[in-house]
C-alpha positions as CSV (number, residue, x, y, z in Angstrom):
1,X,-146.1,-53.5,49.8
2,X,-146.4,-50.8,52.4
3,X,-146.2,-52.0,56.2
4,X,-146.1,-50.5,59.3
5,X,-142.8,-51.5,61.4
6,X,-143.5,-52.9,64.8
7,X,-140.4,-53.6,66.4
8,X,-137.1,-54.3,65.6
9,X,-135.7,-57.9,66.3
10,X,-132.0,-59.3,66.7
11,X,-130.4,-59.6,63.5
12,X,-130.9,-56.0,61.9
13,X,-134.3,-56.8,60.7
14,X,-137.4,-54.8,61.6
15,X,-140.8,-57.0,62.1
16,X,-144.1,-56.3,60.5
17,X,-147.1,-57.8,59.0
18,X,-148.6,-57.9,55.9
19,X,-151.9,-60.2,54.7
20,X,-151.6,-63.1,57.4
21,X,-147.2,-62.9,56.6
22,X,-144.8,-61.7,58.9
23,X,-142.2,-59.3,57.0
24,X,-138.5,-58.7,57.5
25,X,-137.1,-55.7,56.5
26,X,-133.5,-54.1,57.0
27,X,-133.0,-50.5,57.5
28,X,-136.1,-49.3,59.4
29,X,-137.5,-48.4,62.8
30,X,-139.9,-49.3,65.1
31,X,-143.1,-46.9,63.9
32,X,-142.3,-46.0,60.3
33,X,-144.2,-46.8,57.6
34,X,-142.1,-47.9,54.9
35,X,-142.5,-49.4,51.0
36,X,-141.0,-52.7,50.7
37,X,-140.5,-54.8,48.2
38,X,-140.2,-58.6,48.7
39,X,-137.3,-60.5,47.7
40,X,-138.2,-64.1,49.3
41,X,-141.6,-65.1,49.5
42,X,-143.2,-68.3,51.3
43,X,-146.7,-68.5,52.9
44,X,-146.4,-66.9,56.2
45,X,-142.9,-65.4,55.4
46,X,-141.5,-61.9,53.2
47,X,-137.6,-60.9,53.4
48,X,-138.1,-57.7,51.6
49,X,-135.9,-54.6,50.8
50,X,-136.3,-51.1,52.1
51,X,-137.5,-49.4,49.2
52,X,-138.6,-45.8,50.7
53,X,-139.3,-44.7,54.3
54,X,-143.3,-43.3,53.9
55,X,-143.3,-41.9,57.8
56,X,-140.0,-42.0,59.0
57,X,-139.1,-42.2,63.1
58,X,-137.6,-39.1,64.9
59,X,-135.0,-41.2,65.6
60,X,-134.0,-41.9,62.0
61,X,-130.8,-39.8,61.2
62,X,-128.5,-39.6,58.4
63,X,-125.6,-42.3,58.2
64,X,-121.8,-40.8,58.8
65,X,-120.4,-43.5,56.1
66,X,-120.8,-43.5,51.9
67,X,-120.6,-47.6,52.5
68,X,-123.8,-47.7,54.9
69,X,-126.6,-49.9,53.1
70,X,-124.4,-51.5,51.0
71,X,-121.5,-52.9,53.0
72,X,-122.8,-55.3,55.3
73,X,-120.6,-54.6,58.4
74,X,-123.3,-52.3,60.0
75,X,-126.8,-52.6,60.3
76,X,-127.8,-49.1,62.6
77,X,-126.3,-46.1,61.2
78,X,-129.5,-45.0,60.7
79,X,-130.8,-45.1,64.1
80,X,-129.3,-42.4,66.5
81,X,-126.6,-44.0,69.1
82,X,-129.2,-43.2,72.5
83,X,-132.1,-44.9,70.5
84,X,-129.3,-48.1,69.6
85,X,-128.9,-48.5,72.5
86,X,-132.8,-48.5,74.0
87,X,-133.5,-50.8,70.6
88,X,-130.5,-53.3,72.1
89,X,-132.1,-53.7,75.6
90,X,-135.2,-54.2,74.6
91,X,-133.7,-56.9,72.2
92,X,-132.1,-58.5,75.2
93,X,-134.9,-58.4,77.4
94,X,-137.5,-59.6,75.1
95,X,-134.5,-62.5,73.8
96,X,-134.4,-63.9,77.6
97,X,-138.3,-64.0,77.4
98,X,-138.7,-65.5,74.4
99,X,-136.3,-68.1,74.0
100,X,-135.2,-68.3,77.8
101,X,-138.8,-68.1,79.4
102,X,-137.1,-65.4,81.8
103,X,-139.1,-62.7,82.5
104,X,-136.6,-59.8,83.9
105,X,-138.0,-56.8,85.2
106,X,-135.1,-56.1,86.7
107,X,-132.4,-53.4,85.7
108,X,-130.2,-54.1,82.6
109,X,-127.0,-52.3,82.8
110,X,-125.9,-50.5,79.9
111,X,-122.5,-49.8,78.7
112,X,-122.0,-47.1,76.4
113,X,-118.9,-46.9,73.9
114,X,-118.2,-43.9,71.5
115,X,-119.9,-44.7,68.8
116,X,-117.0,-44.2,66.3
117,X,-113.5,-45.2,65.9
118,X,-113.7,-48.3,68.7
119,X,-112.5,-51.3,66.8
120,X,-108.9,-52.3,67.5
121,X,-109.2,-55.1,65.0
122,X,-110.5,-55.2,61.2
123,X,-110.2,-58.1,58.4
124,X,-110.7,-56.8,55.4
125,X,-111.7,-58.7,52.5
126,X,-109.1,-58.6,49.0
127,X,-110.3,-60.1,45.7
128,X,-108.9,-59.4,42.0
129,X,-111.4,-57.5,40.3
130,X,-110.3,-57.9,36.5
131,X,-107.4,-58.4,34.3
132,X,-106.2,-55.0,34.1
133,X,-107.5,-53.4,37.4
134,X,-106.1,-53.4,40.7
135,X,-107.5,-56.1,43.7
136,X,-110.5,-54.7,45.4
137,X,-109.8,-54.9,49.1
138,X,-113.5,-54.1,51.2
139,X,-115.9,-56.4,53.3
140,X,-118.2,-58.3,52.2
141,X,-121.9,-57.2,51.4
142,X,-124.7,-58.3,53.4
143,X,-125.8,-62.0,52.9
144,X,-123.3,-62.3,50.1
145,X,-119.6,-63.3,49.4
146,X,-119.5,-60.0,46.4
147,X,-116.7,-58.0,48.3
148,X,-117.9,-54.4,49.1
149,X,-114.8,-51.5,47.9
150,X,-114.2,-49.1,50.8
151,X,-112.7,-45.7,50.7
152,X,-113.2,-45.2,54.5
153,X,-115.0,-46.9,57.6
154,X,-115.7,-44.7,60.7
155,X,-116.0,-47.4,63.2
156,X,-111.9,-48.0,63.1
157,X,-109.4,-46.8,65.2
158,X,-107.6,-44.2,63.5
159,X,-104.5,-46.4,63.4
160,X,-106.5,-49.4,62.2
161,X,-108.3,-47.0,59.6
162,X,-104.4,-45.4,58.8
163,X,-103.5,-49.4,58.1
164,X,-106.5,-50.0,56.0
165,X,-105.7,-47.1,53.8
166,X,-101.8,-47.7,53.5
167,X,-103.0,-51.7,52.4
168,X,-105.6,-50.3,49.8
169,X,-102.7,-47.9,48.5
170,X,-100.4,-51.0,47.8
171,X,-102.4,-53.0,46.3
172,X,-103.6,-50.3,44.0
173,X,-99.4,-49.6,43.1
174,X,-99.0,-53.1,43.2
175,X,-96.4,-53.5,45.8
176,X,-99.2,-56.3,47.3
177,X,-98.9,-59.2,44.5
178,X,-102.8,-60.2,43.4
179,X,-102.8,-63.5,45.4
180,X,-103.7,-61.8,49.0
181,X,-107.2,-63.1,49.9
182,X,-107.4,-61.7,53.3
183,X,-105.4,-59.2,55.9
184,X,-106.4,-58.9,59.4
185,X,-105.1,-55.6,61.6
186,X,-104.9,-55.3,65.3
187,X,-103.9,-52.7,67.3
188,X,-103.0,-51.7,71.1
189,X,-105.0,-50.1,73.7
190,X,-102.9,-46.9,72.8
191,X,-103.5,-47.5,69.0
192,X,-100.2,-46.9,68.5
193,X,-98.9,-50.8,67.6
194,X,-100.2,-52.9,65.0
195,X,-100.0,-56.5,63.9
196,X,-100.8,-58.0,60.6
197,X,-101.8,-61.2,59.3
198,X,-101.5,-61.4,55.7
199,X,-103.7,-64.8,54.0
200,X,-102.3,-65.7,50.9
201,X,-103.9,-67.9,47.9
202,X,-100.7,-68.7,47.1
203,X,-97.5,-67.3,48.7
204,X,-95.1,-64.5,46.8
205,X,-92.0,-65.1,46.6
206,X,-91.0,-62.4,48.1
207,X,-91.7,-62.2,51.4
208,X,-88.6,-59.9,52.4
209,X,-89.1,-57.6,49.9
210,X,-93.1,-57.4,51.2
211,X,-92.3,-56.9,54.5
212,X,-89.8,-54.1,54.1
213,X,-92.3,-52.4,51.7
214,X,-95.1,-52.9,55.0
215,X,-92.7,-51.4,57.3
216,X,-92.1,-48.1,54.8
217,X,-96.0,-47.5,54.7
218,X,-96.9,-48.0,58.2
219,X,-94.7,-47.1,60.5
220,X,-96.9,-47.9,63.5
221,X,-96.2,-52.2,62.6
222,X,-95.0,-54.2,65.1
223,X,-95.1,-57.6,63.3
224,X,-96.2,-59.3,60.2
225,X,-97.4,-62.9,59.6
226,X,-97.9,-64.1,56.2
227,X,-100.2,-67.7,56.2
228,X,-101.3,-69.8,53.6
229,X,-104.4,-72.2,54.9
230,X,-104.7,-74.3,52.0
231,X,-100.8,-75.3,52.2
232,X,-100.5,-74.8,56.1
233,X,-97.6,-72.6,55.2
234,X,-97.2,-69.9,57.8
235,X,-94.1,-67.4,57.9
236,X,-93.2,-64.8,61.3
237,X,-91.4,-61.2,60.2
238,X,-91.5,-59.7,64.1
239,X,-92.1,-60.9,67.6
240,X,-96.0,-62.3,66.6
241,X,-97.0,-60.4,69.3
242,X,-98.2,-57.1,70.8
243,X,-98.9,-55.5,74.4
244,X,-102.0,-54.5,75.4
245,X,-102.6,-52.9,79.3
246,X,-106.3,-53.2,80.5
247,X,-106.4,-51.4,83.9
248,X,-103.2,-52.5,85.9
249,X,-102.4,-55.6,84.1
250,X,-100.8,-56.4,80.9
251,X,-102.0,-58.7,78.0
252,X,-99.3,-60.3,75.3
253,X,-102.0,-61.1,72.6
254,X,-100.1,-63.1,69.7
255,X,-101.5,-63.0,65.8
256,X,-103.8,-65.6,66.1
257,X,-105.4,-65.2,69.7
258,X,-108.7,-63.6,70.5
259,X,-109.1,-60.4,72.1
260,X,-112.0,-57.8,72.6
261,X,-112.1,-55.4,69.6
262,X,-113.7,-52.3,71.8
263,X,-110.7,-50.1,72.8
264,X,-113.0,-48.5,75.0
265,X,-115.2,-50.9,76.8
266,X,-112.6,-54.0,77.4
267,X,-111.7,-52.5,80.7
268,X,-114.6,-51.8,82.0
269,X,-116.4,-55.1,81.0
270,X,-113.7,-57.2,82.7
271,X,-114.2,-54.9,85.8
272,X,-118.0,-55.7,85.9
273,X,-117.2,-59.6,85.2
274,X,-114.8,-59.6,88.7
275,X,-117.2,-57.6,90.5
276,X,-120.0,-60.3,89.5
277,X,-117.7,-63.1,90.4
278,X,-117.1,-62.4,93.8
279,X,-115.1,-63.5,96.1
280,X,-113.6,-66.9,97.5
281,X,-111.7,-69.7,97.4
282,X,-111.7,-71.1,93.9
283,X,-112.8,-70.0,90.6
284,X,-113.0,-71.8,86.9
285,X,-112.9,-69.4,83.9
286,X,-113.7,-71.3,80.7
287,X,-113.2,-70.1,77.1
288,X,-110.3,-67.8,78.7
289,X,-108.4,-66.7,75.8
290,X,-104.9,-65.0,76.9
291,X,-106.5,-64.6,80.6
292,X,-108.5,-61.2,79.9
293,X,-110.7,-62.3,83.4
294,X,-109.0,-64.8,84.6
295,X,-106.1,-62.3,85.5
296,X,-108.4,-60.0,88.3
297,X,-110.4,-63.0,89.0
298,X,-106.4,-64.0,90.8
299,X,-107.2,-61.4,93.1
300,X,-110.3,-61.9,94.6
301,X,-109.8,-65.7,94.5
302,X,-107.4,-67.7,96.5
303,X,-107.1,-70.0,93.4
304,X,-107.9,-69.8,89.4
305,X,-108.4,-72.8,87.1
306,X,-108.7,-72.0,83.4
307,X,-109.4,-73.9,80.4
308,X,-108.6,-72.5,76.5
309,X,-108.3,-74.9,73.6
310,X,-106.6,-72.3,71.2
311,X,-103.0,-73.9,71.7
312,X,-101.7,-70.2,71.0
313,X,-103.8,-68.3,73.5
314,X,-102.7,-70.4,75.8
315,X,-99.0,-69.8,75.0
316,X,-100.2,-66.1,75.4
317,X,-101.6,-67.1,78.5
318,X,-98.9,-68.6,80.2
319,X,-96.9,-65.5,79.3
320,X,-99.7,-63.1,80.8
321,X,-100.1,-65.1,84.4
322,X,-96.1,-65.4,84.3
323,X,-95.3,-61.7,84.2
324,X,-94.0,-60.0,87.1
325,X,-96.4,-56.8,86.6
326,X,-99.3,-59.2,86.8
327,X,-98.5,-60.6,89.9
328,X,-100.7,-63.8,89.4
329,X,-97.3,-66.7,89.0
330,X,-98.8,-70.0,91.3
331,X,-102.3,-68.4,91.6
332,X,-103.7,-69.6,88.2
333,X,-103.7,-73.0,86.8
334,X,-104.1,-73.2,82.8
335,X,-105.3,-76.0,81.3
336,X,-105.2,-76.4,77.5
337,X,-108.2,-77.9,76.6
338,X,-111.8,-77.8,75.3
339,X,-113.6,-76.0,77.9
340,X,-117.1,-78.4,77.8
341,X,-114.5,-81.3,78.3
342,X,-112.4,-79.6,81.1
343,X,-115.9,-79.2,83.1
344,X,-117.2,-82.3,82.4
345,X,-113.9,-83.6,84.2
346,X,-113.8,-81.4,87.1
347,X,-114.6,-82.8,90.7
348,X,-113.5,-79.6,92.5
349,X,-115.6,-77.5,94.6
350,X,-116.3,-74.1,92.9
351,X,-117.1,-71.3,94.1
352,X,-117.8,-69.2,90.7
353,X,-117.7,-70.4,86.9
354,X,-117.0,-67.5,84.3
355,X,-117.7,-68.3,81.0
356,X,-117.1,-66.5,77.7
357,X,-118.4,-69.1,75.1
358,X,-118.3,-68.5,71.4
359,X,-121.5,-67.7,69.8
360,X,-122.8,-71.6,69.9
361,X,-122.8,-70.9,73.7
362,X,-122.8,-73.8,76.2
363,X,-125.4,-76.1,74.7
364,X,-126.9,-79.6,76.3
365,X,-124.1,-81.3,77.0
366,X,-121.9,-77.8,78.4
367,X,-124.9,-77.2,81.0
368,X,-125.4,-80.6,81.9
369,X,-121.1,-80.7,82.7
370,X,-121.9,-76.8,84.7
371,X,-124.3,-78.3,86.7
372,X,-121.7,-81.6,88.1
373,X,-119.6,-78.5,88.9
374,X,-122.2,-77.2,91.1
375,X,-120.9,-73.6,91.6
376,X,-122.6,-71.1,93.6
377,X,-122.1,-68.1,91.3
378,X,-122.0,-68.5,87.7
379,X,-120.9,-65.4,85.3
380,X,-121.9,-65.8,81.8
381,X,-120.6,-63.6,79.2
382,X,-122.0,-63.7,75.7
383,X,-121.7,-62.6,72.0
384,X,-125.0,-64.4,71.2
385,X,-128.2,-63.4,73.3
386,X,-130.8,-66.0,71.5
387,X,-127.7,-69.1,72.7
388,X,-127.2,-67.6,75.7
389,X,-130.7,-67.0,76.4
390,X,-131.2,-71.4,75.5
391,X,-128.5,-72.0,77.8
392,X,-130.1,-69.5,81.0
393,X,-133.4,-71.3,80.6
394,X,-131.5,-74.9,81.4
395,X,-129.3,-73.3,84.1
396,X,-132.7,-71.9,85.6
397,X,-134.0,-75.2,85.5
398,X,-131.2,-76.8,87.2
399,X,-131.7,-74.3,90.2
400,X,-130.2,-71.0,89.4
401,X,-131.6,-67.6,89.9
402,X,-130.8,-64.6,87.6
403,X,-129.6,-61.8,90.0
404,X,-128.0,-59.1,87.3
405,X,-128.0,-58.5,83.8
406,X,-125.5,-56.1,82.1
407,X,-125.1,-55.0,78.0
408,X,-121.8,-53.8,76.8
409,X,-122.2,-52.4,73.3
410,X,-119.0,-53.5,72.4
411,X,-120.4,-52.5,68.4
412,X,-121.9,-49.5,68.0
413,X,-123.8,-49.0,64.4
414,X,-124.6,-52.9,64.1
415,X,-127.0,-55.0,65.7
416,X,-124.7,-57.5,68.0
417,X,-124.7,-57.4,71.4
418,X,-122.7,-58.4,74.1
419,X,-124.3,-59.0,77.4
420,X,-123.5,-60.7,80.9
421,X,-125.6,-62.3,82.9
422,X,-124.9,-63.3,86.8
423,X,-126.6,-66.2,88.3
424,X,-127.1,-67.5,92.0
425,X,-127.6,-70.7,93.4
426,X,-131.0,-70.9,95.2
């Protein structure tokens, strides 16, 4: 079938319609005319696949990576990085209408990244691919677990991308035995430290042997971790931990804790989330990871309460507040524990609630715990606009005002978006 593209949505997909059915299509742009041909059917439904453009945009360009259209790690390399970005705020905006009944008008803020080489962390997929060939190590293709072989991927770091390549060479040469299933590389602000967490099937028996062999092919590693899930088997070669310095404080950010992958935009999201917050007496930051906000939120409040449930972020944590450099010992209280349940315990007065929920956002009984709290100013910070956009709608209802709306495009080339949104007590 041939349709005309009429906007692009959140999710990759561009929207059209054909005989009374809406279509979904991958790959295009709002505009162009393209030849699709339908891969799920129902009545008022088509998921189809891009089979030629017939009137392409201006804005179409050609994609810097051989991978594009067949790896499913990014869904815009097609689209010129200005015209991303207008496609991601109108995405937003129209997301906030839609499913939040908030009509903005106002200004969305838009953060701008480099649009290649920003992740500081990958996870690369690693599956055997016959009896006599070497383990495929890639990501996997879109809507599907079939793993995707890479030779390259331009959205790394260089040392991330340096790391991906010295893996792929040793598992072609075999020095990586066939069991790996997954490895997952992080890297430092400076991209000049790396950690490694290697998932096993089932564990070699030669750990020693794998690490020194690591440690030979990339230089930069700072520590290992070898893990099996199914036996609960883990296994430390290093400190388990790396430094990372946003701005004038510094982060220890352990194997398994969660921390921003934009090199570029980390600093200057955290600086927008303070400036939001405020000032006063007390703040709450829940979902806080190692303390990425909570840390400069200890400056412009007399007092910081924070709640994790990830029991190693909040050994991180502890660290991070502790540390001379950070200057923030008896400022921040940190409270391991689910964040929903932490609010829905709190009696304090608050003065500002930042929130950095994972892509499930708040939900019914989160809001309902947020509004007992009561604070004047709440900062929410988002992965997921359609969640967030669920949650804003109950917040507005429970007597808050949207007063600023900011997008960080913490991933350039693919459709996610990251967004914060203030909101004021009326």
């Amino acid at each position: 079938m041939d349709v005309k593209i009429e906007k692009l949505i959140y999710g990759g997909d561009g929207l059209a319609h054909h005989e009374g059915a809406t279509v979904f299509v991958p790959f295009v742009l709002s505009g162009e005319t393209v030849a699709v041909v339908p891969t799920e059917t129902k009545k008022k439904f088509v998921r189809g696949r891009l089979e030629s453009v017939l009137t392409p945009s201006p804005e179409r360009i050609e994609a810097d990576c051989p991978h594009f259209l067949i790896c499913g790690g990014c869904h815009y390399q097609h689209i010129s990085y200005a015209a991303q970005l207008g496609y991601k705020e109108q995405i937003l905006r129209e997301t906030l209408r839609r499913i939040g009944k908030i009509d903005w008008t106002g200004p969305i803020v838009v953060h701008a990244s480099p649009p290649w080489g920003y992740r500081n962390r990958a996870q690369w997929r690693v599956r055997e691919s016959g009896i006599d060939d070497a383990p495929q190590i890639g990501y996997f293709q879109a809507s599907s677990t079939a793993i995707v072989p890479i030779e390259t991927c331009p959205i790394l770091s260089p040392r991330i991308l340096a790391t991906f390549h010295a893996i792929r060479e040793l598992l072609s040469s075999g020095g990586l035995p066939p069991s790996l299933r997954e490895v997952e590389a992080f890297a430092d602000e400076r991209d000049e430290s790396v950690l490694l967490t290697l998932t096993y099937g089932k564990f070699p028996k030669t750990l020693s042997e794998t690490q020194q062999l690591l440690r030979e092919k990339i230089p930069a590693l700072a520590s290992v971790l070898f893990q099996d899930v199914q036996q609960n088997r883990m296994e430390l070669k290093g400190p388990g931990s790396l430094n990372y310095s946003v701005g004038e404080f510094r982060y220890r950010v352990s194997h398994l804790s969660f921390f921003q992958v934009n090199r570029f935009l980390v600093g200057e999201m955290a600086q927008a989330v303070v400036e939001a917050a405020g000032t006063g007496e007390l703040a709450v930051d829940i979902f806080a990871g190692v303390g990425l906000f909570s840390l400069p939120l200890s400056r412009k409040f007399r007092r910081v309460i924070a709640a994790e449930s990830n029991p190693v972020a909040v050994r991180d944590f502890k660290d991070n507040a502790a540390a001379p450099e950070n200057r923030a010992t008896n400022k921040i209280e940190i409270r391991e524990s689910d964040s929903v349940e932490f609010l829905s315990r709190a009696r304090q007065k608050t003065d500002c609630v930042v929130l950095d929920p994972p892509r499930a956002g708040l939900g019914v009984e989160g809001t309902a715990a947020l509004r007992k709290v009561g604070p004047a100013t709440i900062v929410y910070v988002s992965c997921e606009p359609s969640t967030m956009a669920r949650d804003l709608e109950i917040l507005v209802a429970q007597g808050y005002a949207v007063s600023v709306v900011h997008l960080f495009d913490l991933f350039p080339q693919t459709f996610h978006i990251e967004s914060m949104v203030k909101l004021v007590k009326r």
